[in-house]
C-alpha positions as CSV (number, residue, x, y, z in Angstrom):
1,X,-40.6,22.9,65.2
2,X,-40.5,26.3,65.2
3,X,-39.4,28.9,62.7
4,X,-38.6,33.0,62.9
5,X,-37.0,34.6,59.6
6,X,-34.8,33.2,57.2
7,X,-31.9,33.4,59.4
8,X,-32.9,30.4,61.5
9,X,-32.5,29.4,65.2
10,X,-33.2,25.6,66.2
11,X,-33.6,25.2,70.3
12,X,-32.8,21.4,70.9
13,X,-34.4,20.6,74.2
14,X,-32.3,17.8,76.6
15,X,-35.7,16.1,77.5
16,X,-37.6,14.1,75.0
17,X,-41.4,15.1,76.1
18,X,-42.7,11.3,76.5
19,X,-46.3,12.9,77.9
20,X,-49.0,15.6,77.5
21,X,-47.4,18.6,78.2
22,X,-49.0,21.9,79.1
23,X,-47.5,25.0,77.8
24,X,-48.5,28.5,78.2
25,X,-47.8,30.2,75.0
26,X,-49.3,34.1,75.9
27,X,-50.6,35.3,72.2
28,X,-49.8,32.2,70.8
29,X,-52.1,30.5,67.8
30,X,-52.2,26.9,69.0
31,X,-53.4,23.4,66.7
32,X,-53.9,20.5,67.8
33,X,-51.8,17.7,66.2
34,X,-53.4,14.1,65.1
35,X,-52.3,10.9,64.4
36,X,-52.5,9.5,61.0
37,X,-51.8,5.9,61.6
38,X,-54.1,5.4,64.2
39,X,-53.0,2.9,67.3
40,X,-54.3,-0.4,65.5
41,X,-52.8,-0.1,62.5
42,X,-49.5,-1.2,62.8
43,X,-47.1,-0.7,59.8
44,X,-43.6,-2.9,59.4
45,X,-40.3,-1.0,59.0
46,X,-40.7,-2.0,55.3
47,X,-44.2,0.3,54.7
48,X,-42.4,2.9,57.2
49,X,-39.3,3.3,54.9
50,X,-41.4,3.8,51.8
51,X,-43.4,6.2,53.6
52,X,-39.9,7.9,54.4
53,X,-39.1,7.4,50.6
54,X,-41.8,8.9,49.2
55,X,-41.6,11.8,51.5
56,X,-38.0,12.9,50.6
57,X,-39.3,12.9,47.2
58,X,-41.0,15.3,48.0
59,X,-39.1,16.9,50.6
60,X,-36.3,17.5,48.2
61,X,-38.0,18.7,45.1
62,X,-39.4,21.2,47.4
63,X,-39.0,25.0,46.1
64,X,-37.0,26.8,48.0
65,X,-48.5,39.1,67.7
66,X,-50.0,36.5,68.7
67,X,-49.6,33.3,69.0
68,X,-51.9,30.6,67.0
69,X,-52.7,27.0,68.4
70,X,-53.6,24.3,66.1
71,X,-54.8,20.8,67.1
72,X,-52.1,18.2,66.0
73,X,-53.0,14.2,66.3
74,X,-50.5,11.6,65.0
75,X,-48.3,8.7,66.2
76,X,-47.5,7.5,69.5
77,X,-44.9,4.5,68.3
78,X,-41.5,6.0,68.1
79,X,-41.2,4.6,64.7
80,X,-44.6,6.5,63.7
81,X,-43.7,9.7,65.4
82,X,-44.0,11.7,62.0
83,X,-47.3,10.6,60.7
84,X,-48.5,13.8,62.3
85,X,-51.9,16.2,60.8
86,X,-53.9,19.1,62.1
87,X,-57.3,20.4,61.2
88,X,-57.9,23.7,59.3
89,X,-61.3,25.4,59.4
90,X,-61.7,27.7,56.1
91,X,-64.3,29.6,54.5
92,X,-67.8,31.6,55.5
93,X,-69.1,29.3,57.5
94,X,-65.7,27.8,58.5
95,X,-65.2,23.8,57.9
96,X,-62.9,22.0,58.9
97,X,-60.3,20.2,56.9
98,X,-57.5,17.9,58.1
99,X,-54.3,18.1,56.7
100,X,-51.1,16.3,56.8
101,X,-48.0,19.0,57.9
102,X,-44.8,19.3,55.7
103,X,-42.2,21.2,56.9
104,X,-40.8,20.9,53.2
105,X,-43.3,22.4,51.2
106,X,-44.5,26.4,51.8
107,X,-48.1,26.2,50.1
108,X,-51.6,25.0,51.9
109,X,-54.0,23.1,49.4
110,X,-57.1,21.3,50.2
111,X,-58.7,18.8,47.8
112,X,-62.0,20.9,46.2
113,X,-65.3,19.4,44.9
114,X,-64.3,19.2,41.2
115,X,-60.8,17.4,42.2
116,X,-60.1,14.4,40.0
117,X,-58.1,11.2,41.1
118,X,-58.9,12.7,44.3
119,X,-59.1,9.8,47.1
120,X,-62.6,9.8,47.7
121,X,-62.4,7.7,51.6
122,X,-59.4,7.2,53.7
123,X,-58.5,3.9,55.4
124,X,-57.2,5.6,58.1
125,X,-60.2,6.7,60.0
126,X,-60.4,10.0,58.7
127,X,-63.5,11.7,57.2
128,X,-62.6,13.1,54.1
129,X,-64.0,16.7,53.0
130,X,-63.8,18.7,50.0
131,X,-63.6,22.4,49.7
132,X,-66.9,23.9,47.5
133,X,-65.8,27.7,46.6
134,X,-69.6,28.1,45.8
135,X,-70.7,27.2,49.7
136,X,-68.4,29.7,51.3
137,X,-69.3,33.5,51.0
138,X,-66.4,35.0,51.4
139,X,-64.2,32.6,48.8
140,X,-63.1,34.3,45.4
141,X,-60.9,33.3,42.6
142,X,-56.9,34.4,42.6
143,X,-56.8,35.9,39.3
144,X,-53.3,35.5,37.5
145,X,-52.8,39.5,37.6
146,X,-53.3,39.3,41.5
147,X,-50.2,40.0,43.0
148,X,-50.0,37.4,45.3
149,X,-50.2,35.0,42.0
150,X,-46.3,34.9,42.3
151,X,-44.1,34.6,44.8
152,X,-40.2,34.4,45.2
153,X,-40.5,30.8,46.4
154,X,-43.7,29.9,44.8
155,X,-42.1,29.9,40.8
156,X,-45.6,26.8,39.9
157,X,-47.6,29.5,39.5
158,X,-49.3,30.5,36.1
159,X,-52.4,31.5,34.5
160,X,-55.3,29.1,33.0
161,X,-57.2,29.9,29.9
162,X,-59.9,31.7,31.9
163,X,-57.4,33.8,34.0
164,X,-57.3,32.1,37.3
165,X,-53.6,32.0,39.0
166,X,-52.8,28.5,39.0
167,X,-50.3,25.8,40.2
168,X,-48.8,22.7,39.7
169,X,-46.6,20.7,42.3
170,X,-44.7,17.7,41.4
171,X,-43.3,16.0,43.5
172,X,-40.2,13.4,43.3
173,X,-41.9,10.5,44.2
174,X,-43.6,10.4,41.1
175,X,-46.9,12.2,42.6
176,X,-48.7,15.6,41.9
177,X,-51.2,17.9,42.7
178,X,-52.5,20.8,40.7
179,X,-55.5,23.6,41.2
180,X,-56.1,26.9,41.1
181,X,-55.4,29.6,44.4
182,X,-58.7,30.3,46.6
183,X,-58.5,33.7,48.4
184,X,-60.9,33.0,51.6
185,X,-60.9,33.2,55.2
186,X,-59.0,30.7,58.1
187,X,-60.3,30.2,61.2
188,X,-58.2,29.6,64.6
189,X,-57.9,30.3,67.9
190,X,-55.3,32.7,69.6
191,X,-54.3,32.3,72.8
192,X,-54.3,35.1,75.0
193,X,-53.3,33.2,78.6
194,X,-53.1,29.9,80.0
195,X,-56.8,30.1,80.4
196,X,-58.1,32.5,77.7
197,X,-58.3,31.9,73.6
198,X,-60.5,33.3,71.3
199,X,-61.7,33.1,68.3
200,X,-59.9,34.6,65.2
201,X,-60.1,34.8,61.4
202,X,-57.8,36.1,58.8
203,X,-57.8,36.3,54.7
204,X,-55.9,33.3,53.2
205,X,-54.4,32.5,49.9
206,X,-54.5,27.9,49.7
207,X,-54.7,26.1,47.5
208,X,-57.6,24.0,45.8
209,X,-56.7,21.1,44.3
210,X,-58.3,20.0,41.6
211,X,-55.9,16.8,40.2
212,X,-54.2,14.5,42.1
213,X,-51.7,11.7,40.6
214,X,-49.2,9.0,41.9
215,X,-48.9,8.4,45.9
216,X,-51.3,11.0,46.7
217,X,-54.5,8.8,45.2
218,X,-53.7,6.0,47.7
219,X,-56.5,6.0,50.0
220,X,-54.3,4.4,52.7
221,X,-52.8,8.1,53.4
222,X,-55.2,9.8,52.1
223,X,-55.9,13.4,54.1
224,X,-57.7,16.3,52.5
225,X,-54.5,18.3,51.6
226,X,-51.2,19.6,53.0
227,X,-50.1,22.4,55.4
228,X,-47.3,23.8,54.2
229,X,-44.8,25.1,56.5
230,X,-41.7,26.2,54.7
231,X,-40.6,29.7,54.1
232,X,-41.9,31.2,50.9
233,X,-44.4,34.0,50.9
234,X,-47.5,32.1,50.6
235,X,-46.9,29.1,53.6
236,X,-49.1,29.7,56.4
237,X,-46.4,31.2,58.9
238,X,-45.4,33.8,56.3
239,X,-49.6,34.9,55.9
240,X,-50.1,35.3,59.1
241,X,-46.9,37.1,60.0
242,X,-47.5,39.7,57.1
243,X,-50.6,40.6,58.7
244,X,-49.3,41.0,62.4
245,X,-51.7,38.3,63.8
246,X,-48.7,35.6,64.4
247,X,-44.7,35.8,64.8
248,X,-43.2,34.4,62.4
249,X,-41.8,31.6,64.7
250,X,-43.7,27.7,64.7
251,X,-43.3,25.3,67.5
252,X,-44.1,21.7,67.3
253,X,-44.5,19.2,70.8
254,X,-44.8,15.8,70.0
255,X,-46.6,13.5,72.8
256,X,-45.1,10.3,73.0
257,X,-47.5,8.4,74.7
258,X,-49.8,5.7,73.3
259,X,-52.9,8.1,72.4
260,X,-50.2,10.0,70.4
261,X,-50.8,13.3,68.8
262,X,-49.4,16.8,70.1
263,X,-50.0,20.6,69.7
264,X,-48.3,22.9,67.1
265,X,-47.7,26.7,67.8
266,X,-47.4,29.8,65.7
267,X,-45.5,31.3,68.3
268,X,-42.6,30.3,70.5
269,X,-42.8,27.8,72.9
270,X,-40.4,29.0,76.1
271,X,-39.0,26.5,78.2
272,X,-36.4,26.5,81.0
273,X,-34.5,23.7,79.4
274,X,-33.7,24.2,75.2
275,X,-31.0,25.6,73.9
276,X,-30.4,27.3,70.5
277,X,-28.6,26.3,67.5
278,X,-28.5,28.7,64.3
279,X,-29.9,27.4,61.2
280,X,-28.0,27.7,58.0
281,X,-29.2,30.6,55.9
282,X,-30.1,31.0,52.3
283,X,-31.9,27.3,52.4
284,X,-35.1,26.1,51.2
285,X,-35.3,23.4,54.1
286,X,-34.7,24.1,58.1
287,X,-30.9,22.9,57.5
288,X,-29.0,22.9,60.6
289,X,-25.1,22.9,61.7
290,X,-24.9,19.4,63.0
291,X,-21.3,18.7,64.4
292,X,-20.6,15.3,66.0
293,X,-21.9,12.4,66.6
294,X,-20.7,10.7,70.0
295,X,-22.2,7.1,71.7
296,X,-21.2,6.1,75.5
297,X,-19.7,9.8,75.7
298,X,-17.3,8.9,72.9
299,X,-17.2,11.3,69.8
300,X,-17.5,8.9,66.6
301,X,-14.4,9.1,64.1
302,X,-17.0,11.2,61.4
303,X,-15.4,13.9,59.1
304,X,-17.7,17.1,60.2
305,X,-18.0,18.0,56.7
306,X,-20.2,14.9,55.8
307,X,-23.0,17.0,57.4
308,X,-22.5,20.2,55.9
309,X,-23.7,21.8,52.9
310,X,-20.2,21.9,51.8
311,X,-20.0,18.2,50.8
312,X,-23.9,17.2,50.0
313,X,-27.4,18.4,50.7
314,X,-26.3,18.5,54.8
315,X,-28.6,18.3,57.6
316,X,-32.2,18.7,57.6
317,X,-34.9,18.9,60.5
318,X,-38.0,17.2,59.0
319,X,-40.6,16.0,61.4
320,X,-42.7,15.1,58.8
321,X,-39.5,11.9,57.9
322,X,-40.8,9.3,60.2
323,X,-36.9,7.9,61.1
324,X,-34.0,9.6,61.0
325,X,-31.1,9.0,58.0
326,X,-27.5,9.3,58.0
327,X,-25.0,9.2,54.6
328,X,-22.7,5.8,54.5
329,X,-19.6,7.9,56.2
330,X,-21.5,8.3,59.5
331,X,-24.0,5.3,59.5
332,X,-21.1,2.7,59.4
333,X,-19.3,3.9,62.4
334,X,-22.2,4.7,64.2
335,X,-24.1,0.9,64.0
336,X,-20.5,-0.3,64.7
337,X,-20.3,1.9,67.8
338,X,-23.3,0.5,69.1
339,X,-22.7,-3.1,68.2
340,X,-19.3,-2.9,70.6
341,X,-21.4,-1.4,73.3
342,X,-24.1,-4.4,73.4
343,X,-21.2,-7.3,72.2
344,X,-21.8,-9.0,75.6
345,X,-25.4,-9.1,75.4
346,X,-26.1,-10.1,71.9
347,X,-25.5,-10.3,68.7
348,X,-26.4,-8.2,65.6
349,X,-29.1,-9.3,63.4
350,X,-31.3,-8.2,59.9
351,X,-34.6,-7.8,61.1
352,X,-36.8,-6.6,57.7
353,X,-33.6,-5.1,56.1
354,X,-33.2,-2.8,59.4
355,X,-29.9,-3.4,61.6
356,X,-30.8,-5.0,64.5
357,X,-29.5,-6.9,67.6
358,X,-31.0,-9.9,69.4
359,X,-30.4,-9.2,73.5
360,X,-30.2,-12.5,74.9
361,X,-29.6,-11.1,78.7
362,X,-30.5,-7.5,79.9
363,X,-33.7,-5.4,78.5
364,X,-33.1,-2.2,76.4
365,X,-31.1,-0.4,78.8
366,X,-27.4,-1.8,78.0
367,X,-27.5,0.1,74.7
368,X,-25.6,2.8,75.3
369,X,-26.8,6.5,75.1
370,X,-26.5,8.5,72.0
371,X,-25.7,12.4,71.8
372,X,-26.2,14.9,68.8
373,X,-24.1,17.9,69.4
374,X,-24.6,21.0,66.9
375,X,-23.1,24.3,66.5
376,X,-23.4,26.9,69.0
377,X,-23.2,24.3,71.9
378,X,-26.8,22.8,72.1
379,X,-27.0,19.1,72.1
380,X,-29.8,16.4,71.3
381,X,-29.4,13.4,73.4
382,X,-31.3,10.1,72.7
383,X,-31.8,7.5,75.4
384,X,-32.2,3.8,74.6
385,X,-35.8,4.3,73.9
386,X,-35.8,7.4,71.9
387,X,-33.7,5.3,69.2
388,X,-34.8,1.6,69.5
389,X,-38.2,-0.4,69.0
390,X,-39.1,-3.4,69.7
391,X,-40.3,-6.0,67.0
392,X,-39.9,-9.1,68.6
393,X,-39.6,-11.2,71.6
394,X,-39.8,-15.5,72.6
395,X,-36.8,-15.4,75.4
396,X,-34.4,-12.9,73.7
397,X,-35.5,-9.5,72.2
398,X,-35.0,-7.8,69.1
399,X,-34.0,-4.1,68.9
400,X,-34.3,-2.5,66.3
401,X,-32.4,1.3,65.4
402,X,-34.4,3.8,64.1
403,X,-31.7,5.2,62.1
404,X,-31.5,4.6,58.3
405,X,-28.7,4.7,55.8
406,X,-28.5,6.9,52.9
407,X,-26.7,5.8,50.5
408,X,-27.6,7.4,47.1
409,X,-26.7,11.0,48.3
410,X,-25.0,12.9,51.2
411,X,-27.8,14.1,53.2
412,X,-28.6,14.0,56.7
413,X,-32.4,13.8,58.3
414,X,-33.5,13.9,61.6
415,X,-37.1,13.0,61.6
416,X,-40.3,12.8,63.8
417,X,-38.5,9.5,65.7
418,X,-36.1,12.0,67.3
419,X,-37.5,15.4,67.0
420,X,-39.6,15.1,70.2
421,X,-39.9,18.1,70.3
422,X,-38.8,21.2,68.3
423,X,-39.6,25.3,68.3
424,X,-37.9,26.8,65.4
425,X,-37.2,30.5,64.1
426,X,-36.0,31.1,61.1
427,X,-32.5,32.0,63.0
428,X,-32.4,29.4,65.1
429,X,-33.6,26.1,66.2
430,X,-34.4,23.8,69.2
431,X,-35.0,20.0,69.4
């Protein structure tokens, strides 16, 4: 995803990217992005919807030059597409920290060495580090009269008995994290051409936690901290832009192939084949004008306003949501849409309280295509593939659709499962 100003544009590319991909980003900061379910651990649709759940907790208790490149690893399985982190490097000398990235929170925060409740392993095959202020050189305290204490989307912040600027997150899945801000150095690499990055460093404000409650102890998801990329004045885009050394535009490719993983760009990723839709202004989260729904070529009978702010929270880009969620007024028509299309084929089916349908002739090709169209004329369309998984198979198959319903609130998400790919300003958007 990638983000400019607080305007917002979303580009919504027609081809999911199902392989590596090679992009030229000139002046472009560039991370690498990781899995954090690796390949052998396979998760049901149960664990995956309570991963969803406790994301949106925190998702929606959320606070409102040249190009970076950050490694990005994460999951190849459609319905693990969003289990996405990168690796950091901070302090004098630089170590490296990986990080889970949330598109719904705007501070970066690593777990430090006096962190309690603090997972202390991870049972995902990730090395677990902790941030030591007293190893670095260049690391000093954020004291509360610091200026960059407070910030206009950044209201956790206060002062501790001994004058360090402080913060508190809690988040609405019963989980929190609190510490005290670090002011160090962060370590990436720009790229300058196709065949040219080097090395660059620039002060940072993050994060050290020191206290960690609820979902964030569980040493099953346990990374050393988060990457916040929303739009307040202290999440990583916003740094680096206020220093010139990145635009203040992020761009996320997700590899769909088995190894997983991906890149993520502070910069814009320019391709021959996205188009632009305007985000909707004045929004803590990348909100987004989504229009219609239509499957077969056929435009669902969906009141537009179901998606809008108007009428509910409205529709959010979150690759960080592992599935994607629509309110009861579009999820009923849309699962019956579908079901028509595949009648003669099979039947539908409750497979782990996810709609289903058992195909007794034909492979996953007779369900029918499925289009997203959003304001300003861009599109999103999903084949067969980009929607369905596979769960089971002893002469018929089971399908299963990777879209949820939400029924305790009006609020469209399209997560990681669709969201492919995504470059993002803060005016507008692409998918």
């Amino acid at each position: 995803m990638a983000v400019d100003s607080p305007a917002g544009v979303i580009i919504i590319a027609t081809v999911l990217l199902h392989a590596a991909t090679t992009l030229v980003c000139g002046s472009d900061a560039v991370l690498k992005l990781e899995r954090l379910i690796p390949p052998n651990h396979e998760l049901g649709l149960t664990e995956l919807r309570a991963f969803d759940s406790a994301r949106h907790g925190r998702l929606l208790q959320s606070p409102v030059g040249g190009v970076v490149n950050f490694p990005v690893d994460g999951a190849s399985d459609p319905f693990l597409v969003g289990l996405y982190y990168t690796k950091v490097k901070l302090g004098t000398p630089p170590r490296e920290f990986n990080v889970q990235i949330d598109t719904g929170s705007d501070v970066l925060w690593v777990s430090c060495t006096s962190c309690n409740g603090c997972p202390k392993t991870s049972e995902l095959q990730i090395q677990l580090s902790f941030f030591d202020p007293g190893v670095s050189s260049s690391a000093s305290l954020v004291s509360c009269s610091d200026r960059r204490c407070y910030s206009n989307f950044q209201t956790e912040s206060g002062c501790s008995p001994n004058n360090l600027c402080s913060y508190s997150f809690k988040y609405g899945d019963g989980s929190g994290t609190s510490g005290f801000y670090i002011s160090d150095f962060m370590s990436f690499d720009t790229v300058i051409t196709s065949t040219l990055a080097i090395n660059s460093s620039a002060p940072f404000v993050f994060g050290c936690s020191n206290l960690q409650t609820g979902d964030l102890q569980r040493p099953r998801r346990a990374v050393d901290g988060i990457f916040g990329l929303g739009q307040g004045s202290l999440s990583v885009i916003s740094q680096l832009a206020v220093q010139g050394l990145a635009p203040r535009v992020f761009s996320h490719c997700l590899k769909g192939d088995k190894s997983g993983g991906g890149i993520m760009v502070l910069g814009q990723i320019k391709r021959p084949d996205t188009v632009y839709t305007p985000l909707v202004p004045s929004q803590p989260h990348y909100n987004v004008n989504l229009q219609s729904i239509a499957v077969n070529g056929q435009i669902l009978p969906i009141d537009p306003s179901v998606f809008t702010i108007a009428t509910g929270d409205g529709t959010i880009i979150d690759t960080g949501t592992t599935l994607a969620y629509l309110p009861d007024e579009a999820y009923s028509p849309f699962i019956q849409a579908i079901a028509n299309a595949v009648s003669q084929y099979g039947r539908p089916i409750t497979y782990e309280s996810y709609q289903c349908f058992e195909i007794t002739a034909g492979d996953v090709d007779v369900f029918p295509e499925v289009s997203l169209s959003f304001a300003g004329g861009a599109s999103m369309v999903l084949r067969p593939r980009a929607y369905l998984q596979i769960f089971s198979s002893s002469g018929s198959s089971i399908w299963c659709i990777g879209f949820q319903r939400m029924s305790h609130r009006r609020i469209t998400i399209l997560g990681g499962k669709d969201s492919f790919f995504v470059t993002q300003s803060s005016e507008t958007v692409s998918l």
